[in-house]
LUMNUZA-685471 format. One record per residue: residue number from 1; x, y, z of N, C-alpha, C in turn; residue in three letters. Coordinates in steps of 0.05 Angstrom, whole numbers, padded with zeros to 5 digits. Each point is the difference from the previous one (the first is absolute). Example, Ala and Ser with C-alpha at 12.3 -4.5 7.8 and 13.67 -1.06 7.14 Angstrom:
BEGIN
1; 00264; -00114; 00156; -00018; 00024; 00000; 00018; 00024; 00000; ALA
2; -00007; 00021; -00014; 00016; 00024; 00001; -00015; 00022; 00014; SER
***
This chain:
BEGIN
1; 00838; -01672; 02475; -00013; 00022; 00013; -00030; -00003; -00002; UNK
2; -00015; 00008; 00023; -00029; -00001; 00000; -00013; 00019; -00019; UNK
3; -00018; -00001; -00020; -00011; 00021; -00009; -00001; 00027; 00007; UNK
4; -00016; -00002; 00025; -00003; 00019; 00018; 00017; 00019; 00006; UNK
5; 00028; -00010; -00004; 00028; 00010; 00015; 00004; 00019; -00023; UNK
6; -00010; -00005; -00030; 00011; 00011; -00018; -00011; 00038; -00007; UNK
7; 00019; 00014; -00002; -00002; 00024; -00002; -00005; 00014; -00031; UNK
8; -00014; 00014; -00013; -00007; -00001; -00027; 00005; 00036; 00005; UNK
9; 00000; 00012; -00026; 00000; 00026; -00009; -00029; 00001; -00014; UNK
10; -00002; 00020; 00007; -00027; 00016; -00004; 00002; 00012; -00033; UNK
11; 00023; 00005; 00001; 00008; 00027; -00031; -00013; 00024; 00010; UNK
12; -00024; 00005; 00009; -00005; 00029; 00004; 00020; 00014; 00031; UNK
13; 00013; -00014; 00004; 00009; 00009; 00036; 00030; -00019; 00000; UNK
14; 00022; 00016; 00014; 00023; -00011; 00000; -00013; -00021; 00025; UNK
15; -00017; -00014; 00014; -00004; -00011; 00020; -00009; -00016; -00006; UNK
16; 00017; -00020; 00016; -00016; -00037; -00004; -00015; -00014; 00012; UNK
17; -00021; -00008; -00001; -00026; -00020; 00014; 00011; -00023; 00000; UNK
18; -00019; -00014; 00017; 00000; -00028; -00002; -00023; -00011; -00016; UNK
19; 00011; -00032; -00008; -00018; -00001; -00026; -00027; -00002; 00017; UNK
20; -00023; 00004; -00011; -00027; -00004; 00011; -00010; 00026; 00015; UNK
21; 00016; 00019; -00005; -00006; 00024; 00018; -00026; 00009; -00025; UNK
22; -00022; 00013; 00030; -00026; 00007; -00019; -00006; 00027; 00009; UNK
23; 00002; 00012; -00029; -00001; 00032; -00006; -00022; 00012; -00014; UNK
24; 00001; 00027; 00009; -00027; 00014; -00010; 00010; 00030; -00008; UNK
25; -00007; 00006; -00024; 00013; 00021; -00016; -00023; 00026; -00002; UNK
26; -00009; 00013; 00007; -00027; 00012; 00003; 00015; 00031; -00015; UNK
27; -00008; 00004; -00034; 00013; 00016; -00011; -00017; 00022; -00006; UNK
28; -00003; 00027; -00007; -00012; 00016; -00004; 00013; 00014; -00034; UNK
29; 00025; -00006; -00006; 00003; 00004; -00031; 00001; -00032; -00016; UNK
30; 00003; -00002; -00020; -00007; -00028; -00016; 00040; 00002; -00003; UNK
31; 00011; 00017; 00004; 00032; 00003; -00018; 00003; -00015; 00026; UNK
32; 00000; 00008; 00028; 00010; -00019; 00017; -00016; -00028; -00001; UNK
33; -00027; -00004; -00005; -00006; -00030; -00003; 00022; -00017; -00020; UNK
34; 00005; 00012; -00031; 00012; -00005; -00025; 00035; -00013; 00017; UNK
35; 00013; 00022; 00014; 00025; -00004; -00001; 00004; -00021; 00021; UNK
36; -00019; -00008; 00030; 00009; -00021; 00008; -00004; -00013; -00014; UNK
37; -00029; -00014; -00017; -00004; -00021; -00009; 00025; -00008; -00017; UNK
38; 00012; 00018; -00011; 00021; -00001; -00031; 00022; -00015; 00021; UNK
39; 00015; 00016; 00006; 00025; 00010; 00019; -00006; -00038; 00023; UNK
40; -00018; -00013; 00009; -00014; -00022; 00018; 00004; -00028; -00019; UNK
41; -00011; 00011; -00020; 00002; -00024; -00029; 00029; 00000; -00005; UNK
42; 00015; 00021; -00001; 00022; -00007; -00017; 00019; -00013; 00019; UNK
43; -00004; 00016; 00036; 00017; -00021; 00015; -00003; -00023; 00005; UNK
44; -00026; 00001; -00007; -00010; -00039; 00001; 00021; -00014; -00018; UNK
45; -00003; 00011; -00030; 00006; -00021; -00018; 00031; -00003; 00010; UNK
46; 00014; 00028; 00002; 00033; -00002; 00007; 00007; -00024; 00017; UNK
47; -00019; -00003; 00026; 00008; -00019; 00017; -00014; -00029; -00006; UNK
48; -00002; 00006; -00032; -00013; -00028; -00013; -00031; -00021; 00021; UNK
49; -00006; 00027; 00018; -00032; -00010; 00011; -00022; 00001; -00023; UNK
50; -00021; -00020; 00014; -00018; -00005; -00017; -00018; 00029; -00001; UNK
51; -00022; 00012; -00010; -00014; 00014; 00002; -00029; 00005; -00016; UNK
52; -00014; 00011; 00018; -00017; 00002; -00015; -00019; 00022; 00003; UNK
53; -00020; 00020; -00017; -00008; 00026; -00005; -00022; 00001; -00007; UNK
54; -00012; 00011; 00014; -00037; 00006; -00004; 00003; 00031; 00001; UNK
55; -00006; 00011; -00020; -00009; 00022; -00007; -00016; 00005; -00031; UNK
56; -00019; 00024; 00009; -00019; 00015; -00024; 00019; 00015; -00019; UNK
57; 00022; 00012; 00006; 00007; 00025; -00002; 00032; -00012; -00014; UNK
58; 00000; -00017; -00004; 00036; -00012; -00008; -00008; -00021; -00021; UNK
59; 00022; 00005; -00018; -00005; -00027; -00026; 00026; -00013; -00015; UNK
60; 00002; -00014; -00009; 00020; -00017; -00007; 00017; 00010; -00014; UNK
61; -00006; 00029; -00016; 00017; 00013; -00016; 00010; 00018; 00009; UNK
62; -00007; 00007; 00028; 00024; 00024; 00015; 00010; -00018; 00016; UNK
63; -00009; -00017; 00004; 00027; -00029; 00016; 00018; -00004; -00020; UNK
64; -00006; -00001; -00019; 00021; -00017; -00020; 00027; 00032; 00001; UNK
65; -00021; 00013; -00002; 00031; 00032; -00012; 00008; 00002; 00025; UNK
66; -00013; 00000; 00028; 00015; 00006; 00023; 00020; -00019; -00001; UNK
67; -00002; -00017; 00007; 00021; -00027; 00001; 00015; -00005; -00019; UNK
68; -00002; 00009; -00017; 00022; -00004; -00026; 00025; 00015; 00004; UNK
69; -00017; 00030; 00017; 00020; 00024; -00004; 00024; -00007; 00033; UNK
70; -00010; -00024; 00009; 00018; -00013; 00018; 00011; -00031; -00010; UNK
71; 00000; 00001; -00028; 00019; -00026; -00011; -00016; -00028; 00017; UNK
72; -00026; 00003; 00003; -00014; -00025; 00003; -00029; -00002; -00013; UNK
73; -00005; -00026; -00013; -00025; -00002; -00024; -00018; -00007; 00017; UNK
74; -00017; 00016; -00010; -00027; -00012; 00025; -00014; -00015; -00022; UNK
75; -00005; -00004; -00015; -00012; -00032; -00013; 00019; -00026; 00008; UNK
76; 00038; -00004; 00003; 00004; -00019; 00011; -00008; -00007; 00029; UNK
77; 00000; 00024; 00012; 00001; -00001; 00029; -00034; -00013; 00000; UNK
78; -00019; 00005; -00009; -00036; -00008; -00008; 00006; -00031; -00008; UNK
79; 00013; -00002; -00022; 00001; -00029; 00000; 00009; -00025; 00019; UNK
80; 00026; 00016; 00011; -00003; -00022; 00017; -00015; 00008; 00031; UNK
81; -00021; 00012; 00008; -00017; 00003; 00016; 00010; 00014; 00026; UNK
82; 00021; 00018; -00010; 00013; 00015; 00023; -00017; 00027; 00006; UNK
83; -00016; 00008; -00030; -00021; 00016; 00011; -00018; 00005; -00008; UNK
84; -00027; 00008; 00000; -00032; 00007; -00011; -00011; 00017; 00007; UNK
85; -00017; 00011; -00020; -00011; 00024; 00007; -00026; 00000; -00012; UNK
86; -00023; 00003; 00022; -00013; -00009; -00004; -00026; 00018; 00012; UNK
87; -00023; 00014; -00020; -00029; 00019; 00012; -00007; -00001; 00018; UNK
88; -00001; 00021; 00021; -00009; -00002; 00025; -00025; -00016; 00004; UNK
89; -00021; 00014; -00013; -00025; -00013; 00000; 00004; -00021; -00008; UNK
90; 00011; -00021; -00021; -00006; -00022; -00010; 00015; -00019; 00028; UNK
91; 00016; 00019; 00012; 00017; -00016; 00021; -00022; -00006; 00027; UNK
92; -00001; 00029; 00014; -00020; 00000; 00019; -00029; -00012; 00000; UNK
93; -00007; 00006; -00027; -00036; 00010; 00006; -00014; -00019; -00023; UNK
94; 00019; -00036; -00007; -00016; -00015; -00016; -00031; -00002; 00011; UNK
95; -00006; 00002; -00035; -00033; -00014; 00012; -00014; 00029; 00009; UNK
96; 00014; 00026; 00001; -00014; 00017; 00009; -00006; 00004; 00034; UNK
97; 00027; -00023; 00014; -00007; -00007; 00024; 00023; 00011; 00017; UNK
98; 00000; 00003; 00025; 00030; 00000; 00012; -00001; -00020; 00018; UNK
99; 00020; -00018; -00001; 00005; -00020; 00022; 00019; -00011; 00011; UNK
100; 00015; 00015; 00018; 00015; 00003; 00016; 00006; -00029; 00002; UNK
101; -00014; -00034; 00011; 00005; -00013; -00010; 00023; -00013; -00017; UNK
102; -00014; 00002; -00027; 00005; -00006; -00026; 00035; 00015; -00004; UNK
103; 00002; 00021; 00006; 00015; 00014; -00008; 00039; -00008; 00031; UNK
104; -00013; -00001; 00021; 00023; -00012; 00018; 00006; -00033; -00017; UNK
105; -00025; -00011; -00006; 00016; -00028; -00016; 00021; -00004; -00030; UNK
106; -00012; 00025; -00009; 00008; 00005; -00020; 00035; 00017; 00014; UNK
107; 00002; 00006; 00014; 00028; 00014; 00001; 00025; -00025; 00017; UNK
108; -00023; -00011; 00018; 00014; -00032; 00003; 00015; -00010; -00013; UNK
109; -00021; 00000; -00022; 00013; -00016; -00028; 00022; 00013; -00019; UNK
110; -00011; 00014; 00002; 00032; 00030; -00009; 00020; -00010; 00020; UNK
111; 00005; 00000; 00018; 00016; -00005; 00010; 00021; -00022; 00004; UNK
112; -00026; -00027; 00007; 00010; -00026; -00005; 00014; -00004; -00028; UNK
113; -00007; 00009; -00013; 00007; -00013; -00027; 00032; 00021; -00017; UNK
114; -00003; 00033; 00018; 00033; 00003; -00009; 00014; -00010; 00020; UNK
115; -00005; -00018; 00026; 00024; -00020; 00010; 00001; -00021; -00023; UNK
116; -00018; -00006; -00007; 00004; -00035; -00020; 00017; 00017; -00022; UNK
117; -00004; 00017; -00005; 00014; 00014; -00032; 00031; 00007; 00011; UNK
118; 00005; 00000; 00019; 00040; 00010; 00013; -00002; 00026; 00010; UNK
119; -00024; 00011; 00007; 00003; 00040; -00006; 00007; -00007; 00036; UNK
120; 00012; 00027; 00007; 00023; -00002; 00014; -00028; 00018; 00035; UNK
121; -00016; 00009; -00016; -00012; 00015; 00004; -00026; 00009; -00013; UNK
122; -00031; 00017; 00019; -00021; 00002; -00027; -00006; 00033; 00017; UNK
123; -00013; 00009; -00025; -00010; 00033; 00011; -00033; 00000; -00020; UNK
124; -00003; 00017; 00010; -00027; 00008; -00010; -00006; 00025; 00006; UNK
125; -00013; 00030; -00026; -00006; 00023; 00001; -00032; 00000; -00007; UNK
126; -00012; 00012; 00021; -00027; -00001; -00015; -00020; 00026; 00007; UNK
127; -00006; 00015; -00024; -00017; 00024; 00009; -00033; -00013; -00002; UNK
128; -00008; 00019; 00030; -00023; -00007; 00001; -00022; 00017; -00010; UNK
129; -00025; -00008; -00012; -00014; 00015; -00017; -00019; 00008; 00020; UNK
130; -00013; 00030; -00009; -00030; 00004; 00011; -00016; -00015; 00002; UNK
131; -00009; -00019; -00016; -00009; -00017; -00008; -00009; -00023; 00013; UNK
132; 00017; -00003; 00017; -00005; -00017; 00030; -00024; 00007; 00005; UNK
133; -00011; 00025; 00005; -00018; 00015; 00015; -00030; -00006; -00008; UNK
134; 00005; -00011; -00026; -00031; 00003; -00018; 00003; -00034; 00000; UNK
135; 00016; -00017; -00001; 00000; -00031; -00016; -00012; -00004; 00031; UNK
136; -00021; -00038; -00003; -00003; -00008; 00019; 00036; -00004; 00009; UNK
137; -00005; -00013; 00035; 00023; -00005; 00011; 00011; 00015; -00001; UNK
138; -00006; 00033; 00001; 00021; 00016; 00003; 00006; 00010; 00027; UNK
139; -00018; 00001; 00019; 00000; 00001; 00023; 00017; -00016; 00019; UNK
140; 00010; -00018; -00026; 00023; -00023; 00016; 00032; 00009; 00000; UNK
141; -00006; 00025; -00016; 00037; 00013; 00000; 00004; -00005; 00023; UNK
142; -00009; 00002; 00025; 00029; 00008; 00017; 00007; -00021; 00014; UNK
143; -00019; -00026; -00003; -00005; -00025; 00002; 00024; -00013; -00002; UNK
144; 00012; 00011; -00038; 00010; -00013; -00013; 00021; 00011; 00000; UNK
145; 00012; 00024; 00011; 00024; 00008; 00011; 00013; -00013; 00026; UNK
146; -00027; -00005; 00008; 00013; -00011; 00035; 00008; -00031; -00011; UNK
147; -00013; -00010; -00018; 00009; -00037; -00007; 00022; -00002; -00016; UNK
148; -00001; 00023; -00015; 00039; 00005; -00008; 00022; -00005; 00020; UNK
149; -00007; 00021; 00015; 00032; 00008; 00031; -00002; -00036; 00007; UNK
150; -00019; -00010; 00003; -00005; -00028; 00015; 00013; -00024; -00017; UNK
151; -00007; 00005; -00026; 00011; -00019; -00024; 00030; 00013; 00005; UNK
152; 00017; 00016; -00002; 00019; 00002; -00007; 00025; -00003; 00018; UNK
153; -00018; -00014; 00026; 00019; -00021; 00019; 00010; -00018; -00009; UNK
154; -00006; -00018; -00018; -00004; -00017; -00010; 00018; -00001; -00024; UNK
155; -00014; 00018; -00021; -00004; 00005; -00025; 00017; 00026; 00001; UNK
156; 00015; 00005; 00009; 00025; 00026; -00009; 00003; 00015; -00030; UNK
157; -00025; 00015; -00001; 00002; 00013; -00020; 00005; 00025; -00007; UNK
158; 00018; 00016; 00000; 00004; 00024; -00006; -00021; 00017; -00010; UNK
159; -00021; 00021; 00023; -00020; 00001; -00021; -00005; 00034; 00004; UNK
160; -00017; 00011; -00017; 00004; 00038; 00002; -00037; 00006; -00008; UNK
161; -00005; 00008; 00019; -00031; 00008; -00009; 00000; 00023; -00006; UNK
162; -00021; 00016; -00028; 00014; 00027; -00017; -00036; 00005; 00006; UNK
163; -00003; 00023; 00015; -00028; 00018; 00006; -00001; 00023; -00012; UNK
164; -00015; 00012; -00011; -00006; 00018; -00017; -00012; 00022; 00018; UNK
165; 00013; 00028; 00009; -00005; 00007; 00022; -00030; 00017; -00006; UNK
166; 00003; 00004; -00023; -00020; 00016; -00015; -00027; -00022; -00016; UNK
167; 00003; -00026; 00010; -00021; -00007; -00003; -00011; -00017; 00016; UNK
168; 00018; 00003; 00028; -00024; -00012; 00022; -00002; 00024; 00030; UNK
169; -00023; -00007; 00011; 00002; 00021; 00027; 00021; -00002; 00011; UNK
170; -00004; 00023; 00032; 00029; -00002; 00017; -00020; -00021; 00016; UNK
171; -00025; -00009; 00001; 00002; -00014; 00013; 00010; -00039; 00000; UNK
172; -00009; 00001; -00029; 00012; -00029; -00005; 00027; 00001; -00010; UNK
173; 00015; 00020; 00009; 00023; -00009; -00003; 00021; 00001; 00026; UNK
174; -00016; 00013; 00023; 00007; -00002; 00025; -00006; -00036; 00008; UNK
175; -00021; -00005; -00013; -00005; -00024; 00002; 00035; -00022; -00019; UNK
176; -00003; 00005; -00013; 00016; -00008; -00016; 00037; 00000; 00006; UNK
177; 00003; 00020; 00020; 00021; -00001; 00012; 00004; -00014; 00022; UNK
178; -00021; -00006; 00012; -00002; -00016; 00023; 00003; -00033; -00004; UNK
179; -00002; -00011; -00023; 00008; -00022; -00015; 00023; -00010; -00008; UNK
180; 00020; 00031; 00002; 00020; -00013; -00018; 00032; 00011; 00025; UNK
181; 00011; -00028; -00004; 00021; 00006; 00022; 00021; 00020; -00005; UNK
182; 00009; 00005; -00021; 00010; 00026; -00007; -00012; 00019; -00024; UNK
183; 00009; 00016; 00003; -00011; 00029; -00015; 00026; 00018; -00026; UNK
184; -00008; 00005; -00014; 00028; 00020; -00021; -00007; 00023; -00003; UNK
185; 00025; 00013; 00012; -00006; 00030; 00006; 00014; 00009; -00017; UNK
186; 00001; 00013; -00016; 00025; 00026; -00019; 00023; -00020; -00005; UNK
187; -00016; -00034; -00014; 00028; -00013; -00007; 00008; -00017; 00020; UNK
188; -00008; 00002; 00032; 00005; -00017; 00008; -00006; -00030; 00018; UNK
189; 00012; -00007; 00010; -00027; -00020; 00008; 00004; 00001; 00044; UNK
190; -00027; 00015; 00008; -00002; 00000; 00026; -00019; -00021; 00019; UNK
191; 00012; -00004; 00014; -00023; -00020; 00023; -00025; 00017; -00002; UNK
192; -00021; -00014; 00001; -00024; 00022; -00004; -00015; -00011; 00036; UNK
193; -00002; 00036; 00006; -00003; -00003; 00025; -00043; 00000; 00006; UNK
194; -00009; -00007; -00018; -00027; -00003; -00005; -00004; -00028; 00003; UNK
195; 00022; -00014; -00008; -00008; -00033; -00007; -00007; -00018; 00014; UNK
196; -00021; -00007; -00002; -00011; -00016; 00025; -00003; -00035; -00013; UNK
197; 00010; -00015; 00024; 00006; -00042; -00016; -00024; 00000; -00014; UNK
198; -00006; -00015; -00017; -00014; -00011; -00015; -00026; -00014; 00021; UNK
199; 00011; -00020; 00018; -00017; -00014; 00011; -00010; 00015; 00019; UNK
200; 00001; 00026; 00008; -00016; 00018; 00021; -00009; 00012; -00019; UNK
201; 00006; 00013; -00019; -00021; 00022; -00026; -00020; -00020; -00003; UNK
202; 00000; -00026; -00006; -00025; -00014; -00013; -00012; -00008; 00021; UNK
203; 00006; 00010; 00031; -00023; -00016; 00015; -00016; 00032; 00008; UNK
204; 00012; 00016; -00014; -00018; 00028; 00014; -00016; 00002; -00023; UNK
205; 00003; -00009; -00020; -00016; 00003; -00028; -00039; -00007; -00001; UNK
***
């Protein structure tokens, strides 16, 4: 079967994507940021996909009790590189920089390398910080949304962008919807009727 063909669970939604589908989670309480991310991780590991977690707000010791209290160790599942979790900022904004760049090579490589490892499949959860706003290269967010959808022709990565509704405008996040080919509404995942291709967003930019 082609990658592509393959259908994955979400955990937050009885509904199944295709792998590489690129999502945008735009939350206004932190309990709904908390339970996809939880509920996203744990269907990852079930279907033994690779994964991996950029967030401020999550740490290794409520991974370990969440996942336990589902009869799976998240230090074996860490060792053998099925998953990581890893500071937004230290993820996004090395160097104090943002570089959209740096960061599509870097998920390349996430990717390439759980085919070399057997993973059947790869996902990626990642909340984005205010923070963007103040680091150089921040002006490249939506840059670097549109070189995602583009990479993940390719590069089939299961991926969920987490917005903080309360810490960016309605206007950059109108912007921000227009990047991402689907949208999660109350749990679920909709065609987002804002979304405009990648390669026409970056030539109006």
């Amino acid at each position: 079967m082609c990658q592509h063909d393959l259908q994955v669970s979400l955990g937050f939604t009885d509904q199944k994507v295709p792998v590489g589908t690129h999502m945008c989670l735009i939350f206004t309480k932190d309990e709904e940021r908390k339970e996809s991310l939880l509920k996203f991780l744990l269907s990852g590991l079930e279907s033994r996909e690779r994964m991996a977690c950029f967030s401020s707000k999550m740490d290794e010791d409520s991974l370990r009790i969440f996942f336990k209290d589902h009869q799976i160790s998240y230090d074996e599942r860490k060792q053998t590189g099925a998953i990581s979790l890893s500071d937004t900022s230290e993820v996004y904004f090395q160097d104090n920089e943002f570089d959209p760049d740096r960061m599509i090579h870097m998920l390349t490589q996430f990717y390439d390398d759980a085919l070399e490892m057997g993973f059947p499949a790869s996902r990626i959860i990642g909340e984005m910080s205010p923070e963007v706003e103040t680091v150089k290269g921040g002006e490249r967010l939506l840059e670097y949304e549109c070189k995602i959808s583009m990479l993940l022709r390719d590069h089939p990565i299961t991926s969920v962008c987490q917005y903080d509704a309360n810490s960016f405008d309605g206007a950059t996040l109108m912007e921000v919807l227009k990047v991402h080919p689907q949208m999660i509404v109350n749990g679920a995942v909709m065609n987002n009727p804002f979304f405009i291709e990648p390669e026409e967003y970056l030539r109006g930019c």
